[in-house]
C-alpha positions in Angstrom: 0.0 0.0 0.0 1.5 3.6 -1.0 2.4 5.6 2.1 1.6 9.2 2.6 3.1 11.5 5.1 1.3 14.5 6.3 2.7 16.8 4.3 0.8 14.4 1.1 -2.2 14.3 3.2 -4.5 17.4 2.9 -7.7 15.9 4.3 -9.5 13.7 6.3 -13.2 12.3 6.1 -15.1 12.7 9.4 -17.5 10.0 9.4 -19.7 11.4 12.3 -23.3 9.2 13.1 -22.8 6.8 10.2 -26.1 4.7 9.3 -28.6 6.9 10.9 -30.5 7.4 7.5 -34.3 8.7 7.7 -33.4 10.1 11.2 -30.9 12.7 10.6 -33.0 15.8 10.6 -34.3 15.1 13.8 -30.5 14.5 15.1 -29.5 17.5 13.5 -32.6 19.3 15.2 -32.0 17.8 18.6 -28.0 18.6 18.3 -28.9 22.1 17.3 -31.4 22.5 20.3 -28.7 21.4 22.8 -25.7 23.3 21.4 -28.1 26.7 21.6 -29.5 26.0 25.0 -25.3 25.6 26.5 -24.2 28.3 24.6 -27.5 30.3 26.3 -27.6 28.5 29.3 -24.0 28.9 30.0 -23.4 32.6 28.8 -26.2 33.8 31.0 -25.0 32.3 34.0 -21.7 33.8 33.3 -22.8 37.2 32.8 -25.7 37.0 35.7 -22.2 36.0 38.1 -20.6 39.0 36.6 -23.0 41.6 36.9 -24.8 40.5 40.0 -22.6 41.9 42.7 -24.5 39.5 45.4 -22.5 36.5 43.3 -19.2 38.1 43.5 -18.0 34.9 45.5 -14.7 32.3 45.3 -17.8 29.7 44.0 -19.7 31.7 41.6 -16.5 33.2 40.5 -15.5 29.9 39.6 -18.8 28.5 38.1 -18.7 31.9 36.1 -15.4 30.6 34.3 -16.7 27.1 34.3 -19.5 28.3 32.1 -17.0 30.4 30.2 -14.8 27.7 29.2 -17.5 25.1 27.8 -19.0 27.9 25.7 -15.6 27.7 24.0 -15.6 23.5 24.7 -18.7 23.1 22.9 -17.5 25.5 19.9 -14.5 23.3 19.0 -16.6 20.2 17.8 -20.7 20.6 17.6 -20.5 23.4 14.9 -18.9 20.6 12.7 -21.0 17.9 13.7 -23.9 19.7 12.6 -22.5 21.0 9.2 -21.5 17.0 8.4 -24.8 15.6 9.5 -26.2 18.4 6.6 -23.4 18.0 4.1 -22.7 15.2 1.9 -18.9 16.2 2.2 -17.7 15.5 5.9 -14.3 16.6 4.9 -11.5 18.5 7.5 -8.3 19.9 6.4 -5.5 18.0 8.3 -5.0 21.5 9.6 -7.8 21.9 10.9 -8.2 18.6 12.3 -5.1 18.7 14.7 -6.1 22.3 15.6 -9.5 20.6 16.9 -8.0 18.3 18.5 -5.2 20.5 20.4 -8.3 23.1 21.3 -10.4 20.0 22.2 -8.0 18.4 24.9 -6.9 22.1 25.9 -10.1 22.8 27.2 -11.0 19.4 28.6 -8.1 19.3 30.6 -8.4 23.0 31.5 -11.6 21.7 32.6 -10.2 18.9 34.6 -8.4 21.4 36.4 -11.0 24.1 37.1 -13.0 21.1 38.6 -10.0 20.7 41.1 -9.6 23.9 41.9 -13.4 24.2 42.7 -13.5 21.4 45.0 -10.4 22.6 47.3 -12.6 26.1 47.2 -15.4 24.3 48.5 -12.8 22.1 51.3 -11.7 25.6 52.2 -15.3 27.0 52.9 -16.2 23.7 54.9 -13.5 22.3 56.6 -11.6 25.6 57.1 -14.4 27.9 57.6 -12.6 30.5 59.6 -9.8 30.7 57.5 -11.7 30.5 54.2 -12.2 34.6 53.5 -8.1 34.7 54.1 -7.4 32.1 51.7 -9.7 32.6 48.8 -8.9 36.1 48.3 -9.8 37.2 44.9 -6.6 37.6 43.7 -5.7 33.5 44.5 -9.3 32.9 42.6 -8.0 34.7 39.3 -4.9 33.1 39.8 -6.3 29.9 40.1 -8.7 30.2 36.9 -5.4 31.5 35.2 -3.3 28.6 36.1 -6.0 26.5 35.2 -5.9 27.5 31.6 -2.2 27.9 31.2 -1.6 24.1 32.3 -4.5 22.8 30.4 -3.4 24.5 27.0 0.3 23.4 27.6 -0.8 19.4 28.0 -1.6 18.4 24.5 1.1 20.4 22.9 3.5 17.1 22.8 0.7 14.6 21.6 -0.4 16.9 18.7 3.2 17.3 17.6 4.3 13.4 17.8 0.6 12.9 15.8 1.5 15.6 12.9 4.7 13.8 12.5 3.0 10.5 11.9 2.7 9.0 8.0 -0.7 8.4 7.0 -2.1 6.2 4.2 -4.1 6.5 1.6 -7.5 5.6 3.8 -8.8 8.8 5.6 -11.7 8.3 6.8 -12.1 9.3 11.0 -14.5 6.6 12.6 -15.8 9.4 15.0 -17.7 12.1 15.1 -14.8 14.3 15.8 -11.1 14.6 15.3 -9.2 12.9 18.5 -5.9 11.2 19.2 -7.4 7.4 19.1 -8.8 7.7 15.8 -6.1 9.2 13.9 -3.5 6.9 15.7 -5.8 4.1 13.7 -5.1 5.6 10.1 -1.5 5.7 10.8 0.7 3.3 8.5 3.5 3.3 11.1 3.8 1.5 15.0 2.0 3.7 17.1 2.8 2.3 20.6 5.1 5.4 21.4 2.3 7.5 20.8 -0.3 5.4 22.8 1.9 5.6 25.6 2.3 9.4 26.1 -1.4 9.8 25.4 -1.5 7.4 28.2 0.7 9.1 30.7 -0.4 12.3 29.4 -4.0 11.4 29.9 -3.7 9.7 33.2 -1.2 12.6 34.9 -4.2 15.1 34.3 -7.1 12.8 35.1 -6.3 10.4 37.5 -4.3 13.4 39.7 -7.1 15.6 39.3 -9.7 13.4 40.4 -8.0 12.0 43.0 -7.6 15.1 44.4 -11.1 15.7 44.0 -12.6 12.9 45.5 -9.9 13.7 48.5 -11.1 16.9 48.9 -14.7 15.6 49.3 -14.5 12.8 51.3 -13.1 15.7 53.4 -15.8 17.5 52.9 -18.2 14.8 54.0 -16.0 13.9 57.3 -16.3 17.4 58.3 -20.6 17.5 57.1 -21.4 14.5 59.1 -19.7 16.3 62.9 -22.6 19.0 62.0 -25.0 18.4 64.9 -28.3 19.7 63.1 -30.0 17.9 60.0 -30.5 22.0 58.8 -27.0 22.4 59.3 -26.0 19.2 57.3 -27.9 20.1 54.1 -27.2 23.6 54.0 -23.5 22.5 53.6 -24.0 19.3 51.3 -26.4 21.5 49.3 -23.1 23.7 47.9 -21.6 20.9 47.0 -23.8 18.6 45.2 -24.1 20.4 42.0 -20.1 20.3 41.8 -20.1 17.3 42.2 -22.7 15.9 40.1 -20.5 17.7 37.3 -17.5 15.6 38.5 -19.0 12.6 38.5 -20.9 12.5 34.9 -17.5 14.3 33.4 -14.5 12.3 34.6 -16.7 9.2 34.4 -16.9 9.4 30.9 -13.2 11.2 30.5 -11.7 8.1 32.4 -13.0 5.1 30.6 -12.4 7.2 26.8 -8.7 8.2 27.4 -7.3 6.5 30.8 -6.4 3.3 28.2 -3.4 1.2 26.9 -5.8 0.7 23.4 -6.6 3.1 20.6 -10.1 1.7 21.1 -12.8 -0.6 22.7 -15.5 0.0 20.5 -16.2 2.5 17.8 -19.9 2.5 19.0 -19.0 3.2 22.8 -16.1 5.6 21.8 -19.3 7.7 20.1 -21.6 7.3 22.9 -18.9 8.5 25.0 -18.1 11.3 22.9 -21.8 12.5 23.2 -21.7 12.0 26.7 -18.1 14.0 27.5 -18.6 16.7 24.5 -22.2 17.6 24.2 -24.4 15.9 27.6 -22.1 17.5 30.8 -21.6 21.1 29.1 -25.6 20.6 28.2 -26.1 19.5 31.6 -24.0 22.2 33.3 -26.4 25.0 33.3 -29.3 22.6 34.6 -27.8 21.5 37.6 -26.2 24.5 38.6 -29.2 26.8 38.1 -32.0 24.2 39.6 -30.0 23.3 42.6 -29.1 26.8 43.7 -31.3 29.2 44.3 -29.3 32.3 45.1 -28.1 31.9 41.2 -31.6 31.4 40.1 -32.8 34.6 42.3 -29.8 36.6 40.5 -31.1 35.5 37.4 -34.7 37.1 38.2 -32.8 40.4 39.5 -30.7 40.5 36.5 -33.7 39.8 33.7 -36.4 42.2 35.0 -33.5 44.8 36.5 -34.1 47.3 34.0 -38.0 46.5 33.9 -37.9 47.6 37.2 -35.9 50.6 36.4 -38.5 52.0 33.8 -41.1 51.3 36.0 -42.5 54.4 37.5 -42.4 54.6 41.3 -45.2 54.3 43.2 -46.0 56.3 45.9 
């Protein structure tokens, strides 16, 4: 078989939802639906944090750059998928597809480590209670979110460049429904066991330390919850918490099992479930939980919407 290096290669063919026939309108309508409510849901909950003083807070300050980021997460891959579910030409540049890729596992691990940093905000306001305004100042929380972003964008850097030096053959067609590391290790025409092991070590340093550190942080949390004498007491403080780590769990569940792995793939059909889960379901589900779970973010949002209603109202005397 003729061999192609990259610089031959000009484009791949993203596959996306193969066989889904008579039912792709209504997957391109429900894909539209959820890609505009988290770009709504999550910008309005980032401006409502920003211009509701009442929410200038460690937490919000964080959820507020939570929401930021997956409005930028989502933007790297569901535009696409919808243009290839309409388009009879699911082609990407080769360009293009390791710039989604880099941008993709930028923010997901920037993501893994805004998740850390939110739960050691939330040890700090539990199990340190006294010290907690000393700590968090808000100079450490933009640091934090800064130093978030700065290591997640410098993780992929060495698995995009070892994959643009790979040779590719003449097939080019992505089994996925975006551009990642495990399918385009599959179109290679060389051994790509080097590669599969830094994604692995790569992968598993930003994961596995992440949420271990999380799940320390909240079992913690729940040590400190359960020496709370009153039931009142008790939910009030497991009530901050929950949404976080509802987040956590549905995120790094599915992060874990996709890249934590010694194989380019299980299953094309459960590397695409996953997908959907990891890329379109948590950043979808993001707004929900925070928003229903926590009403001193869903009172802001009332203040915020019918603020300047209330300003052109005339006063009554």
């Amino acid at each position: 078989m003729e061999q192609h290096n990259h610089s031959g290669l000009n484009e791949f063919v993203l596959l996306g939802f193969p066989n889904v026939g008579p039912v792709r309108g209504w997957l391109f309508v429900l894909l539209l639906l959820a890609y505009l409510f988290t770009i709504c849901g999550n910008a309005l909950i980032f401006l409502v944090i920003r211009l509701d003083r009442a929410l200038h807070k460690p937490m919000y300050h964080f959820v507020s750059v939570l929401s930021f980021l997956e409005l930028w997460y989502t933007a790297t891959t569901i535009p696409k998928m919808l243009a290839n579910l309409l388009s009879e030409k699911k082609t990407i540049s080769f360009a293009g597809c390791l710039l989604q890729t880099y941008f993709f596992h930028s923010l997901g691990a920037s993501e893994c480590y805004l998740l850390t940093a939110m739960a050691y905000d939330r040890y700090l306001a539990i199990c340190r209670p006294l010290h907690y305004p000393a700590i968090m100042t808000t100079a450490l929380c933009a640091k934090m979110a800064a130093g978030c972003w700065t290591c997640g964008f410098l993780c992929p850097i060495s698995e995009v460049i070892l994959v643009s030096q790979l040779p590719f053959c003449n097939y080019n067609e992505i089994q996925h429904i975006f551009c990642d590391f495990p399918p385009l290790l599959s179109l290679a025409c060389k051994d790509t066991s080097t590669n599969v092991l830094v994604d692995f070590a790569v992968n598993a340093f930003i994961i596995l330390i992440t949420f271990l550190f999380i799940m320390v942080s909240y079992g913690r949390i729940i040590g400190a919850v359960l020496k709370i004498k009153t039931a009142a007491g008790r939910r009030k403080a497991f009530s901050t918490c929950a949404s976080h780590l509802i987040v956590v769990l549905i995120f790094f569940g599915s992060i874990i099992f996709m890249y934590v792995r010694l194989r380019k793939s299980y299953s094309l059909t459960l590397d695409r479930t996953l997908a959907v889960v990891y890329s379109v379901l948590t950043p979808l589900a993001n707004p929900i939980i925070y928003s229903l779970r926590n009403k001193e973010l869903i009172k802001a949002i009332k203040r915020t919407i019918f603020r300047k209603e209330g300003k052109a109202s005339p006063t009554q005397h």
